[in-house]
BALOBA-1460 file (C-alpha; in Angstrom, 3 decimals):
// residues 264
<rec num="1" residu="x" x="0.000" y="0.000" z="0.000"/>
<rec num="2" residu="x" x="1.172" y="3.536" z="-0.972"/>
<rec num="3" residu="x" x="1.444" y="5.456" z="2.491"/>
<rec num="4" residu="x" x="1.184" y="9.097" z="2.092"/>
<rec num="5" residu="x" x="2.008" y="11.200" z="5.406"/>
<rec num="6" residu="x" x="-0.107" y="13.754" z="6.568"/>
<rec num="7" residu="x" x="1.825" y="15.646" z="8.576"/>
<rec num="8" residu="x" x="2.760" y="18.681" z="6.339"/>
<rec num="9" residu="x" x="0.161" y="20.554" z="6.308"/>
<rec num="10" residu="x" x="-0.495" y="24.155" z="7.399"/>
<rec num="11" residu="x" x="-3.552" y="23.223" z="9.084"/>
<rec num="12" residu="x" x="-1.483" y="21.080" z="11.825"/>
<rec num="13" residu="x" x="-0.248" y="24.865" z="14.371"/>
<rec num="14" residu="x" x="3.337" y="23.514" z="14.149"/>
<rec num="15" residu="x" x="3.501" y="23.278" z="10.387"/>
<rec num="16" residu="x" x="1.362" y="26.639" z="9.795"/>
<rec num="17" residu="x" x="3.752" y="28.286" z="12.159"/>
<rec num="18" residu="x" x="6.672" y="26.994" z="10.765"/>
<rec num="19" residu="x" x="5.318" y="28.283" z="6.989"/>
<rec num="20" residu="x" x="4.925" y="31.521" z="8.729"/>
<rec num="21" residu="x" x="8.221" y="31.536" z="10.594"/>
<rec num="22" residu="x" x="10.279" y="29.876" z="7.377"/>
<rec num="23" residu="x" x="11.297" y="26.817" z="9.746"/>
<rec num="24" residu="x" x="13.121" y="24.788" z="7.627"/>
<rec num="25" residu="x" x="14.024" y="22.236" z="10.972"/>
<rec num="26" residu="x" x="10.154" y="21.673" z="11.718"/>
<rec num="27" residu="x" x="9.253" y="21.029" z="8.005"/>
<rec num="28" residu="x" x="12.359" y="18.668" z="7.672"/>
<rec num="29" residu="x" x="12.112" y="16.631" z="10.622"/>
<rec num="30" residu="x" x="8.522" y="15.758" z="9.776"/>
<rec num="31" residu="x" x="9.511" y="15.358" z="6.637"/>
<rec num="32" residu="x" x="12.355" y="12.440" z="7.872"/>
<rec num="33" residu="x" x="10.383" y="10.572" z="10.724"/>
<rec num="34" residu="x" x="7.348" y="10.202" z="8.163"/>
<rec num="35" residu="x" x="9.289" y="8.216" z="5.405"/>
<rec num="36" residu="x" x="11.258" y="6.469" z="7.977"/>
<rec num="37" residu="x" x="8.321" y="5.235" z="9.641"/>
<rec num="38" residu="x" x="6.637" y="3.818" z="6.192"/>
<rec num="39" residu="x" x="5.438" y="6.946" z="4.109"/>
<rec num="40" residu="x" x="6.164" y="6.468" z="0.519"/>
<rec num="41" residu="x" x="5.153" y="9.893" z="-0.495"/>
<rec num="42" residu="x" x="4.039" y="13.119" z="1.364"/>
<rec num="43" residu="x" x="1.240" y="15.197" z="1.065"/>
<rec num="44" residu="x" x="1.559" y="18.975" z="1.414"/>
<rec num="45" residu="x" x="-0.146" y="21.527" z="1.784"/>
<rec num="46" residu="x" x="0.086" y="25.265" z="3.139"/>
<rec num="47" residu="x" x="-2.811" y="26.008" z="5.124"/>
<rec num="48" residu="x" x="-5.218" y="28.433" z="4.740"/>
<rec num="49" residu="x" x="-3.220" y="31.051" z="6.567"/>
<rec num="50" residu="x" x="-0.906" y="31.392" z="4.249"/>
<rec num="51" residu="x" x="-0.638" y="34.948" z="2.604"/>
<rec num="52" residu="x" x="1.486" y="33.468" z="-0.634"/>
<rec num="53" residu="x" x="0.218" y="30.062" z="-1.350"/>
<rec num="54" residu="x" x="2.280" y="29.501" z="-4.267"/>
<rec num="55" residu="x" x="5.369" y="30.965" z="-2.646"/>
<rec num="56" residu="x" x="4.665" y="28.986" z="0.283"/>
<rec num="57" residu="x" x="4.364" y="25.811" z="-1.922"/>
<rec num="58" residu="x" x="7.549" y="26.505" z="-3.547"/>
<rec num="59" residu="x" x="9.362" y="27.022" z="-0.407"/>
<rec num="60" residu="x" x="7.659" y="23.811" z="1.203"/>
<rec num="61" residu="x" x="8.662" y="21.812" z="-1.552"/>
<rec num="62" residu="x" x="12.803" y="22.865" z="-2.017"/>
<rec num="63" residu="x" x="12.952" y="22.728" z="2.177"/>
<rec num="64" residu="x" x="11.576" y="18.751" z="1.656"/>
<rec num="65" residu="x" x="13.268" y="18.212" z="-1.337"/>
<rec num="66" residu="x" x="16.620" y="18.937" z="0.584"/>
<rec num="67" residu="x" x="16.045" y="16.813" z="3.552"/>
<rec num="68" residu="x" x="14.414" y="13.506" z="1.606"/>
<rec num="69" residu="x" x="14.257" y="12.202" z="-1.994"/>
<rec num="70" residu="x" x="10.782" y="11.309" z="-1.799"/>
<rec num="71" residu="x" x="7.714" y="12.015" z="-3.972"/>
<rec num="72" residu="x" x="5.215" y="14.511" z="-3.057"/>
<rec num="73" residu="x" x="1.441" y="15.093" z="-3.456"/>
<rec num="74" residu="x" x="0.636" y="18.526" z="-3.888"/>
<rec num="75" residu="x" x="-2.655" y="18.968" z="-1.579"/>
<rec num="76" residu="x" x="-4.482" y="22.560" z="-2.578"/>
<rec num="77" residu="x" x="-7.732" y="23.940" z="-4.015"/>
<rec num="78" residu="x" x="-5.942" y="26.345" z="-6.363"/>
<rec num="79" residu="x" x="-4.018" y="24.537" z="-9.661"/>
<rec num="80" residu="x" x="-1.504" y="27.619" z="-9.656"/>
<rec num="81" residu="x" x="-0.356" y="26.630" z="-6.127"/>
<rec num="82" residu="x" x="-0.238" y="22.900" z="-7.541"/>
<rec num="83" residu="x" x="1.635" y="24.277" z="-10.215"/>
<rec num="84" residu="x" x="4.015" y="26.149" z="-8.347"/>
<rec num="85" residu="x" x="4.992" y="22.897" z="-6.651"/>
<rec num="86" residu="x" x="5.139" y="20.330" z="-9.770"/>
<rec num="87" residu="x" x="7.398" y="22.984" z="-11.259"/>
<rec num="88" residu="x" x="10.086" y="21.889" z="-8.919"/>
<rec num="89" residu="x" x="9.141" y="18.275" z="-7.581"/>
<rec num="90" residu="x" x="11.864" y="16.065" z="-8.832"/>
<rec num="91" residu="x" x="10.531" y="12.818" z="-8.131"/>
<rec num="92" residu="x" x="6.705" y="12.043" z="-10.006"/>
<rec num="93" residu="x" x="4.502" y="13.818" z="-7.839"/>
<rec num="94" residu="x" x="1.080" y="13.441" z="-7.165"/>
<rec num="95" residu="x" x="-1.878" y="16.370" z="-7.930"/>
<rec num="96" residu="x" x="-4.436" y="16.790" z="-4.921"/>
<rec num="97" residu="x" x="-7.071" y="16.910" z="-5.807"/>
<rec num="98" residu="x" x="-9.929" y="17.521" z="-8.526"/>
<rec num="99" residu="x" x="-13.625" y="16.755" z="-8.440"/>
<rec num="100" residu="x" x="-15.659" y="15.261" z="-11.159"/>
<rec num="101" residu="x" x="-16.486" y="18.929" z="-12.265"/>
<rec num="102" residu="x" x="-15.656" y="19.233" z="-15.840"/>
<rec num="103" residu="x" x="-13.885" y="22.811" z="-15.328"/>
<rec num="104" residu="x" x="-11.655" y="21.249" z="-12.680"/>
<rec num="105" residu="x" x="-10.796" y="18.017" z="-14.519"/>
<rec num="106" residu="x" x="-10.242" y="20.226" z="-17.802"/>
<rec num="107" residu="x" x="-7.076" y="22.264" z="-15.903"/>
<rec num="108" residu="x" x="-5.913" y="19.422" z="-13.801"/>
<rec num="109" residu="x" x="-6.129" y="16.074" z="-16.126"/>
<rec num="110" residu="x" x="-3.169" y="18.406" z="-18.592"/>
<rec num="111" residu="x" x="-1.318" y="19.619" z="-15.833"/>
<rec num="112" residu="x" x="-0.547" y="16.142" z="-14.568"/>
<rec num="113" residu="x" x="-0.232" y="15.255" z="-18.454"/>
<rec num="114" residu="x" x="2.485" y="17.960" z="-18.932"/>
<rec num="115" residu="x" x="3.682" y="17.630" z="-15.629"/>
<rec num="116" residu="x" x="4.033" y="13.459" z="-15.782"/>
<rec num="117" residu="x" x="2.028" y="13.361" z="-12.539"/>
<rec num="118" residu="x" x="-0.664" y="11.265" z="-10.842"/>
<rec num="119" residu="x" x="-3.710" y="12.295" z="-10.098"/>
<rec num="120" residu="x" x="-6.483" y="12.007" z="-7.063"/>
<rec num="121" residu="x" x="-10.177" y="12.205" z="-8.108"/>
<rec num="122" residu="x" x="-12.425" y="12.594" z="-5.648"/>
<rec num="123" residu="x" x="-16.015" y="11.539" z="-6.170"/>
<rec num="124" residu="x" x="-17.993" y="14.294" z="-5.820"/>
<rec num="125" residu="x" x="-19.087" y="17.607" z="-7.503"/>
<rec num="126" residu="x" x="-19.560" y="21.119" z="-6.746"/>
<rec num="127" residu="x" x="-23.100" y="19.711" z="-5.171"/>
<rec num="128" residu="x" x="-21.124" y="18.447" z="-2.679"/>
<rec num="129" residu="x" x="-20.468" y="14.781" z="-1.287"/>
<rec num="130" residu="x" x="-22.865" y="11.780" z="-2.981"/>
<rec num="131" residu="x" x="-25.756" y="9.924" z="-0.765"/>
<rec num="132" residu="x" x="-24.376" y="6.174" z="-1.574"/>
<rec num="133" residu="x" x="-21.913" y="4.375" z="-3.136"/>
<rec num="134" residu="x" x="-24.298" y="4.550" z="-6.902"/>
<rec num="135" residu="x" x="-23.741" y="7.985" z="-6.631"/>
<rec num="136" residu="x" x="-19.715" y="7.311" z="-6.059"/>
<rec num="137" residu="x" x="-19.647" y="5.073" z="-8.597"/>
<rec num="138" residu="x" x="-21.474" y="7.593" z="-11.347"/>
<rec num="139" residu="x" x="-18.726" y="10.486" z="-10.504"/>
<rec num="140" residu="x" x="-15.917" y="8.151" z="-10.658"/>
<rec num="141" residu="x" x="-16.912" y="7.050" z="-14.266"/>
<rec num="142" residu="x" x="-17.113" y="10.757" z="-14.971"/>
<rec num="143" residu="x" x="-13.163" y="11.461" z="-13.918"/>
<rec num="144" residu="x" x="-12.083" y="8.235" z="-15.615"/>
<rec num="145" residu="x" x="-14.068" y="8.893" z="-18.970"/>
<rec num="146" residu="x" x="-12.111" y="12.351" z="-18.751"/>
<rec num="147" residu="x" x="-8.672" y="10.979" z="-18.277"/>
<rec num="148" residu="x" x="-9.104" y="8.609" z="-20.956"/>
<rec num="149" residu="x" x="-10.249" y="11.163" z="-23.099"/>
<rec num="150" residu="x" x="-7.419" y="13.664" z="-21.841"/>
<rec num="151" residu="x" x="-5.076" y="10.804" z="-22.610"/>
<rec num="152" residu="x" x="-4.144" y="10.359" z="-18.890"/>
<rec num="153" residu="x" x="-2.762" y="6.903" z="-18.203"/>
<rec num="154" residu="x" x="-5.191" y="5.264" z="-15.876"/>
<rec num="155" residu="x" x="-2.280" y="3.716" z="-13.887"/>
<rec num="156" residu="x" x="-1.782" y="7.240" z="-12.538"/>
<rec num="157" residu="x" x="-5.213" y="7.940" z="-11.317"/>
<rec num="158" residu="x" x="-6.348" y="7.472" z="-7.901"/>
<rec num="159" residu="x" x="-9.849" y="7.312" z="-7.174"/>
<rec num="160" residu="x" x="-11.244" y="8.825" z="-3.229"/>
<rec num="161" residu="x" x="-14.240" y="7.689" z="-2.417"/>
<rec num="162" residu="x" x="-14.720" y="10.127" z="0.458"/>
<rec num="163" residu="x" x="-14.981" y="9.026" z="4.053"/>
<rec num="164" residu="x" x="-17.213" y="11.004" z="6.383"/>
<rec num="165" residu="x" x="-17.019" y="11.538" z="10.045"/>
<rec num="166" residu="x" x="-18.576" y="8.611" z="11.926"/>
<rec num="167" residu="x" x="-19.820" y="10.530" z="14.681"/>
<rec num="168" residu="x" x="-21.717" y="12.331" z="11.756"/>
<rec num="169" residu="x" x="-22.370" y="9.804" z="8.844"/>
<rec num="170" residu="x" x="-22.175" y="6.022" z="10.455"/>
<rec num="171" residu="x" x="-23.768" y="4.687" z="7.691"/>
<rec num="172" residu="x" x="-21.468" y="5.808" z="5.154"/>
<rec num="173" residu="x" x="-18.262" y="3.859" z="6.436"/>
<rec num="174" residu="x" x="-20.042" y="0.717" z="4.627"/>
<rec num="175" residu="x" x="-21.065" y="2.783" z="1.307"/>
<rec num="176" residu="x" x="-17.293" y="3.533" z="1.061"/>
<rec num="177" residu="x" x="-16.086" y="0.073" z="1.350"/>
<rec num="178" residu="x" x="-18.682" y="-0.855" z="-1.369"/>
<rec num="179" residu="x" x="-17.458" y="1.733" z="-3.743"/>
<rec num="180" residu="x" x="-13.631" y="0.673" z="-3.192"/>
<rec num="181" residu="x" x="-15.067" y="-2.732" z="-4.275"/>
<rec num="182" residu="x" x="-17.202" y="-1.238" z="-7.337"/>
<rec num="183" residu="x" x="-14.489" y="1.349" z="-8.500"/>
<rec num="184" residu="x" x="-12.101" y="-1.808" z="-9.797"/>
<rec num="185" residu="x" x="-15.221" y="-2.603" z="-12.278"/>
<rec num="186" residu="x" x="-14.607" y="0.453" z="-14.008"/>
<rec num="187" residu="x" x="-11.758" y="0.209" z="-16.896"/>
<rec num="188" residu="x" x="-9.204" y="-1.982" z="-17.561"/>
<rec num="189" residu="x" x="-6.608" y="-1.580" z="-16.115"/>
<rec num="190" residu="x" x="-8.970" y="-0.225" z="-12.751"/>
<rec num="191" residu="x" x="-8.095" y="3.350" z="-10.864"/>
<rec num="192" residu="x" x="-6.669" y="2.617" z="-8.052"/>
<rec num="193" residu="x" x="-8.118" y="4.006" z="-4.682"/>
<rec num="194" residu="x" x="-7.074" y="6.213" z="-2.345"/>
<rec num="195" residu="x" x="-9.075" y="7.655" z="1.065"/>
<rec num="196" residu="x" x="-8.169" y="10.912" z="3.607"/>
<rec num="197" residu="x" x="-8.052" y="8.558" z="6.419"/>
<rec num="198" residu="x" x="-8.322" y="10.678" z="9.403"/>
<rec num="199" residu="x" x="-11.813" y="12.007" z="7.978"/>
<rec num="200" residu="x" x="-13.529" y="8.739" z="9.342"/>
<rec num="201" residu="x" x="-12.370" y="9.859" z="12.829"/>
<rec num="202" residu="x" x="-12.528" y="13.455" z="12.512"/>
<rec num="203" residu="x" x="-14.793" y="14.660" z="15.889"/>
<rec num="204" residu="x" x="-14.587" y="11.929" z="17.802"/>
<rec num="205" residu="x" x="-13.292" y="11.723" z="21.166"/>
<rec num="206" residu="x" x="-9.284" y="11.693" z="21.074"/>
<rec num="207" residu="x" x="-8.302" y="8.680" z="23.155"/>
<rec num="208" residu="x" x="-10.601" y="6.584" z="19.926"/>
<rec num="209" residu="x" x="-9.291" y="8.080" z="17.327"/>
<rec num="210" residu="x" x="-6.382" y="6.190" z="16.659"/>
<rec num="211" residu="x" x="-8.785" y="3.129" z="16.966"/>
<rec num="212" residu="x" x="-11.249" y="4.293" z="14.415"/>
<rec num="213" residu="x" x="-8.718" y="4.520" z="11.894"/>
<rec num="214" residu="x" x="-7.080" y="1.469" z="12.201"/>
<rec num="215" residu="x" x="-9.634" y="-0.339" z="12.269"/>
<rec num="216" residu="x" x="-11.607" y="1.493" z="9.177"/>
<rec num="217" residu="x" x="-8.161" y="1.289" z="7.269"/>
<rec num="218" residu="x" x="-7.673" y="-2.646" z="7.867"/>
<rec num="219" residu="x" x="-11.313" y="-2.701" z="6.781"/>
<rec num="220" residu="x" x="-10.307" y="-0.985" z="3.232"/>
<rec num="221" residu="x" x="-7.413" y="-3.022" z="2.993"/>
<rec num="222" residu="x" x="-9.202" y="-6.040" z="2.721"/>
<rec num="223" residu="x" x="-11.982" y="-4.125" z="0.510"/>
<rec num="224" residu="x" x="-9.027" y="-3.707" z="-2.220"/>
<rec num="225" residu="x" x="-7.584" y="0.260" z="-0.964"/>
<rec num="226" residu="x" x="-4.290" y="0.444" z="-2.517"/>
<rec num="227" residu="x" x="-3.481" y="4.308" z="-0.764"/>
<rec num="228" residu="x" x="-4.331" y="6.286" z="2.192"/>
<rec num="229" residu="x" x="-3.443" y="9.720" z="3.328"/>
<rec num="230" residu="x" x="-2.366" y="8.946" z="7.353"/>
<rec num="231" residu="x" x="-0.405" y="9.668" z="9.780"/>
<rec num="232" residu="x" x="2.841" y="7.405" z="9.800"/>
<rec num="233" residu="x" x="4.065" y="8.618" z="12.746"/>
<rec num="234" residu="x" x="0.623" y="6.734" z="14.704"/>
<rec num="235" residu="x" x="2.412" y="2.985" z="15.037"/>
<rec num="236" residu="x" x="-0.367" y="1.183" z="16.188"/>
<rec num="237" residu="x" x="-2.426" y="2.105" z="13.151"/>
<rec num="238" residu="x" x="1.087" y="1.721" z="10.768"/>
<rec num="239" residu="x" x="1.677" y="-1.763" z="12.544"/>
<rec num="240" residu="x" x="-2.413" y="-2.639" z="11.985"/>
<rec num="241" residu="x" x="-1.696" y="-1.606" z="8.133"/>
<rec num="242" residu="x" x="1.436" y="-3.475" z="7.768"/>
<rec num="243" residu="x" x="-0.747" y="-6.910" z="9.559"/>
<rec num="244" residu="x" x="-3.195" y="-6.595" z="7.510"/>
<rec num="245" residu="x" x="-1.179" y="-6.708" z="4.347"/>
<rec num="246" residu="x" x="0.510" y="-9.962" z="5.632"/>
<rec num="247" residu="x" x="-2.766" y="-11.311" z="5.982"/>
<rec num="248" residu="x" x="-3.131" y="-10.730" z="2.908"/>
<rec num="249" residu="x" x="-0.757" y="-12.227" z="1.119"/>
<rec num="250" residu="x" x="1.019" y="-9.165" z="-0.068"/>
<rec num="251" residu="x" x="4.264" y="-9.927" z="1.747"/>
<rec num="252" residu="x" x="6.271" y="-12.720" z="3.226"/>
<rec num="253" residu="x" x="5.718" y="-13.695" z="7.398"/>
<rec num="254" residu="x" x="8.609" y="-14.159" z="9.240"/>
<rec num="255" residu="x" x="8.892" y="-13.536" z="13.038"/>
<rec num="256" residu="x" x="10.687" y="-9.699" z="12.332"/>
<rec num="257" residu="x" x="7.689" y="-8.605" z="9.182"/>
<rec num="258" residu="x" x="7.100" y="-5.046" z="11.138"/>
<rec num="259" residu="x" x="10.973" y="-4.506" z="10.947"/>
<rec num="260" residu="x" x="11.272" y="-6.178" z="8.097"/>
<rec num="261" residu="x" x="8.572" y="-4.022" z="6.163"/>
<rec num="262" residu="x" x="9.884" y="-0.412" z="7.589"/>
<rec num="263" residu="x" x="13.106" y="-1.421" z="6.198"/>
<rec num="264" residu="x" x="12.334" y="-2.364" z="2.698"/>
């Protein structure tokens, strides 16, 4: 499974401050620990106190880039701040996100063209977030009919079905497992899938947090999920990830497999 941290994002009062304050230490350390605790890519993004998204981007990207040779996903609202980061991401980078609106998919679907980058759709629309996994299913056909058509390799698309708060939406933990299921239906080769993990969790008391997403991620595992935005530095939910792809067959037991997988 494709880990991306979560950590490096102006949203979190260390990173925002840090942005503000030009703190290269903060940014890098975070940076380190993530990848060495399992991240395969980062996700960034600046915060909505940031005065200069794009410069802020830019900077967030070079103070990574010289602390870890590691891909990034670029995680903003705005394709100029996206842009601002692919421009100097050295490894293939990832673009988060669009939406199945058709203005959004017609600037971001080139960019990641141009840019060789992946891409995360989520499945929803200016509307806002579907009912049920039908409706999940009908915007997801909608971004991968537009990458085919925009010529974007479907090996580089990553499909988010959306978790919701369980304190808020129980019922549509179960409607998101479905749609992992239902999105590999779609094309040949499938999307793959990727969820905002700490969404299921979001509200809910702190000491169950941790529990909630472990427990919901094992849950998508075994559903198909092939990517989650989390936090690697949370070892109980990285050692309930790495279990639950021994369990299922996607790597060899032996009496060392956390170790063993951290290392590889």
């Amino acid at each position: 499974m494709l880990v991306i941290g979560e950590r490096i994002n102006g949203m979190f009062k260390d990173v925002g401050k840090a942005i503000a304050d030009k703190d290269k230490a903060v940014i890098q350390r975070l940076a380190k620990e993530q990848v060495a605790a399992g991240a395969g890519m980062l996700d960034i993004n600046v915060g909505p106190a940031a005065v200069d998204a794009a410069g802020a981007m830019k900077w967030l990207v070079e103070t990574i880039q010289e602390a870890q040779d590691v891909p990034l996903s670029l995680d903003s609202t705005k394709p100029q701040v996206i842009e601002a980061g692919l421009k100097l991401a050295k490894a293939k980078a990832m673009i988060n996100s669009t939406t199945a609106d058709k203005e959004k998919l017609d600037v971001l679907i080139p960019m990641a063209k141009q840019y060789g980058a992946g891409l995360i759709g989520l499945t929803m629309d200016k509307k806002g977030i579907p009912r049920d996994k039908n409706q999940r299913s009908e915007f997801a056909a909608q971004i991968v009919t537009a990458c085919m058509e925009g010529g974007l390799n479907l090996a580089d698309l990553y499909l988010d079905p959306i978790i919701l708060p369980v304190n808020v939406a129980q019922a549509q933990a179960t409607q998101v497992l479905e749609s992992i299921r239902e999105f590999r239906l779609l094309s040949g080769p499938p999307p793959k899938t990727v969820v905002g993990l700490s969404n299921v969790s979001q509200g809910t008391e702190k000491e169950k947090k941790s529990l909630i997403n472990r427990t919901f991620l094992v849950m998508a595992q075994a559903c198909g999920l092939e990517a989650a935005i989390l936090d690697p530095l949370d070892k109980e939910l990285m050692d309930g990830l790495i279990t639950a792809e021994l369990l299922l067959n996607k790597h060899i037991y032996c009496a060392s497999y956390l170790d063993a997988y951290r290392k590889k």
